[in-house]
C-alpha positions in Angstrom: -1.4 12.8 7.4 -0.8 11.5 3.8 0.4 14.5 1.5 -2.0 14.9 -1.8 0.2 13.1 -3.8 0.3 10.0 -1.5 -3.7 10.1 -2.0 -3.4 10.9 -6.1 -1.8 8.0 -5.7 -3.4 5.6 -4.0 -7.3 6.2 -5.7 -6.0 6.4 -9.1 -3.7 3.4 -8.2 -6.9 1.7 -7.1 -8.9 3.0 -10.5 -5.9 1.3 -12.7 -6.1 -1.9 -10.7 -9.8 -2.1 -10.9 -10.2 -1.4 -14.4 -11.3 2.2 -13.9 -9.7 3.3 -17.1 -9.3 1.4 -20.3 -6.0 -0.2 -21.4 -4.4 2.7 -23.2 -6.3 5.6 -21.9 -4.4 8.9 -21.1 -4.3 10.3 -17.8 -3.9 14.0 -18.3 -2.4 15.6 -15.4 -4.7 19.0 -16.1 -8.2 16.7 -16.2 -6.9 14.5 -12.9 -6.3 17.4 -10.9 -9.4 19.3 -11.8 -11.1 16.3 -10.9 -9.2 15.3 -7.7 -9.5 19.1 -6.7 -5.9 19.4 -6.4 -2.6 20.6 -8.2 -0.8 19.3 -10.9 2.1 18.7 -9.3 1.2 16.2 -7.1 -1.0 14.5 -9.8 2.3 14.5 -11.7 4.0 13.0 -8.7 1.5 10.3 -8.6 1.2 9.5 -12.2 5.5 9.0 -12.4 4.8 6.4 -9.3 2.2 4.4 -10.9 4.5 4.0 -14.3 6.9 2.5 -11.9 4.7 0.1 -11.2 4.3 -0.6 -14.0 0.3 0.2 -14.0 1.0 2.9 -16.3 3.3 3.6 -19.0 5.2 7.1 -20.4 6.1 8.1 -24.4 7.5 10.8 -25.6 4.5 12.6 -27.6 1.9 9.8 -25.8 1.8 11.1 -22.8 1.2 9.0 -19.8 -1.4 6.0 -20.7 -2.9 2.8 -18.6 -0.4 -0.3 -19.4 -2.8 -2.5 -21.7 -3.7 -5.2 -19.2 -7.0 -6.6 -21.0 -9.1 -9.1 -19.1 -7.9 -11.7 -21.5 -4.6 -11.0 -20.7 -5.1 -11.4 -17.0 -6.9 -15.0 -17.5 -4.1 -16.2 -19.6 -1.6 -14.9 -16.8 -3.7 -16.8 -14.1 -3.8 -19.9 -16.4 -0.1 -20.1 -17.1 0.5 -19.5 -13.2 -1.8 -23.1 -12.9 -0.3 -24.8 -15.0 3.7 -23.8 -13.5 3.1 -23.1 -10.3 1.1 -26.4 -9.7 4.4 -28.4 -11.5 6.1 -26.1 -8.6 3.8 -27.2 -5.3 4.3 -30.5 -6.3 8.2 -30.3 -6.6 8.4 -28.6 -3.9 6.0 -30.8 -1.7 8.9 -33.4 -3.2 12.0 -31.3 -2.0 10.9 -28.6 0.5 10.4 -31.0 3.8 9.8 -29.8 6.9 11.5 -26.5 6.6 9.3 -25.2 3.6 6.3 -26.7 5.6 7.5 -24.7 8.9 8.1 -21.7 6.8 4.8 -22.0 4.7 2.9 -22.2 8.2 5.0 -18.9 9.4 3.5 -16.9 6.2 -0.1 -18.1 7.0 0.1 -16.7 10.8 1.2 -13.5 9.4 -1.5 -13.6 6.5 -3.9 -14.4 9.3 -2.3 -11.5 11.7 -2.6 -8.9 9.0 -6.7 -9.8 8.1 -7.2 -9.6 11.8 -5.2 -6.1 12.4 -6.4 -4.6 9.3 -6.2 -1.2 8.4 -5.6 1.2 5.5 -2.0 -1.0 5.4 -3.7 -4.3 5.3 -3.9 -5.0 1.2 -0.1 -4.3 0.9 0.8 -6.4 3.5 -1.2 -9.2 2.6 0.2 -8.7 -0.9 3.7 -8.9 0.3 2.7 -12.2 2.0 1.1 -13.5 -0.5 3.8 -13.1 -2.9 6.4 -14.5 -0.4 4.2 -17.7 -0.1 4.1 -18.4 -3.5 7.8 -17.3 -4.1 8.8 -20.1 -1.1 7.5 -22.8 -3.1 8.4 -21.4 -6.3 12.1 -21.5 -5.0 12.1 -24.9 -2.8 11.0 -26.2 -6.0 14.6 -26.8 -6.8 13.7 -25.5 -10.7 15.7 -22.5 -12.7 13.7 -23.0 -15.1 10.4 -22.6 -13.5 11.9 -19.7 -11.7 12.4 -17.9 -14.8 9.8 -18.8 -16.4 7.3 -17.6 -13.4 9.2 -14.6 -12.4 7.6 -12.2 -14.9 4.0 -13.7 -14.0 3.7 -13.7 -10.2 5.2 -10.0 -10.4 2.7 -8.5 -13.2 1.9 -5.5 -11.8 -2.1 -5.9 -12.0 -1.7 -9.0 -10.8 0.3 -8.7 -7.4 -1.8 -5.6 -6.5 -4.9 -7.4 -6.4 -5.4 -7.6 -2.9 -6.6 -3.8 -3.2 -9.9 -4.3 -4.6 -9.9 -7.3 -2.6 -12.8 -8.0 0.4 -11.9 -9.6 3.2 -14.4 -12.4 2.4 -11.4 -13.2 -0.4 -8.6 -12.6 1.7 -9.8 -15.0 4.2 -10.7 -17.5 1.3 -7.1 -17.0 0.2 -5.2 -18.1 3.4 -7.3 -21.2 3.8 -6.2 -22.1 0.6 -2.5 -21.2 1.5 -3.7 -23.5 4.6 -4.4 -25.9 2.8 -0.9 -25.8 0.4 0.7 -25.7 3.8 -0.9 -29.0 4.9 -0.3 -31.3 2.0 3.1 -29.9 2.0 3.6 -31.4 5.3 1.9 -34.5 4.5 4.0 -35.0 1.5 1.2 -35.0 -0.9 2.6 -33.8 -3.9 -0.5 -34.8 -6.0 -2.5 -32.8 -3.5 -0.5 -30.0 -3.6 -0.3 -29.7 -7.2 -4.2 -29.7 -7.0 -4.9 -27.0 -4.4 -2.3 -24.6 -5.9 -4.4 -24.9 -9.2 -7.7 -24.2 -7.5 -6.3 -21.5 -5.7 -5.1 -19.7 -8.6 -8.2 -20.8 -10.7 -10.3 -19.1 -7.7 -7.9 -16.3 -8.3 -8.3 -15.7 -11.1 -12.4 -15.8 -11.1 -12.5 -13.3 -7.8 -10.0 -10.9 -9.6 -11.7 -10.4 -12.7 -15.4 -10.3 -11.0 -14.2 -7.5 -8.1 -12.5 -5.3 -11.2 -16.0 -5.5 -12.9 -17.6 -4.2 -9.7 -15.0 -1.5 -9.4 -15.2 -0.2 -12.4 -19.4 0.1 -12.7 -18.8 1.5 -9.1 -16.0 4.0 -10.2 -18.6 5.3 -13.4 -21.5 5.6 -11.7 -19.4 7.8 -8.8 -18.2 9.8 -12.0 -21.8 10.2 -13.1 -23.0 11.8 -10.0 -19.8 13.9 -9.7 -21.1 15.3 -13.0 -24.3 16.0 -12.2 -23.2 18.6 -9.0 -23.8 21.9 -9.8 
């Protein structure tokens, strides 16, 4: 059974993600636990594990705060990953071969293994797929400098947690996608590949944006009626 700091975690984890609170916001340890109906302790717990994450960020005299992800910043980061990561699909669809094609299909049973098990451990493991699909290509791409350049922006921390406000509606959109990097890999298409890796993230980038609109409205109306108890 998950111990109340596991469970501080994970809702205010999800509330960060989805744009619960607003970039900059401080999360007071005394308000969360009255409002969680636990400790402090464990809310402290929690709130030192999401600024590892980097979904959350501690000063001296600030407190703890919500990193400033605005929604501007997540569109440019979704942009940028086009633009690079489709240069990388179609290197990689240049240089990869058969091997990145055998190990691109590998990922995509596993995606597809993890929507059909699901489970409260589903989003993290499609999350670590996910980022190992894209991190195959990145690397059989061949480029340093594309791998610096991308290494900040596939690991932003909103970013590679977005399979938590996910539906499974997106997660299965997402693996045919992945299916369909994995096929023009194998054909050798590079122009195709570039294409479909810039859709994909485009698609992305849309679904992220719209589920962290609906999580929030969700989140404040639940905070309304949590209010209005006697």
């Amino acid at each position: 059974m998950p111990v109340a700091s596991d469970k501080a975690y994970e809702l205010l984890k999800q509330r960060l993600i989805g744009g619960g609170y607003a970039p900059g916001a401080q999360l007071k340890e005394e308000h969360l636990a009255r409002e969680l109906d636990i400790s402090r302790t464990p809310v402290r717990v929690a709130l030192k594990r999401l600024v590892q994450d980097g979904l959350a960020t501690a000063e001296a005299g600030r407190g703890v705060r919500v990193a400033e992800w605005t929604e501007s910043d997540i569109q440019e980061t979704y942009h940028l990953r086009s633009l690079l990561e489709g240069h990388a699909a179609e290197l990689a669809t240049q240089r990869g071969g058969p091997a990145l094609a055998a190990r691109l299909q590998q990922l995509n049973e596993q995606m597809e293994a993890a929507i059909a098990k699901g489970g409260s451990g589903m989003a993290a493991r499609m999350q670590e797929i996910n980022s190992a699909f894209h991190r195959a290509i990145l690397e059989a791409s061949g480029s340093p400098r594309l791998r610096t350049l991308l290494a900040t922006l596939i690991d932003m921390p909103v970013v590679t947690r977005s399979f938590f406000i996910s539906t499974p509606q997106d997660m299965a959109q997402s693996l045919q996608h992945h299916r369909d990097l994995a096929a023009a890999v194998a054909v050798g298409d590079e122009e195709l590949a570039r294409s479909v890796m810039q859709l994909h993230l485009r698609v992305a980038s849309h679904r992220f944006r719209q589920r962290r609109s609906e999580f929030s409205a969700r989140d404040s109306q639940q905070a309304v009626r949590r209010r209005a108890l006697p």
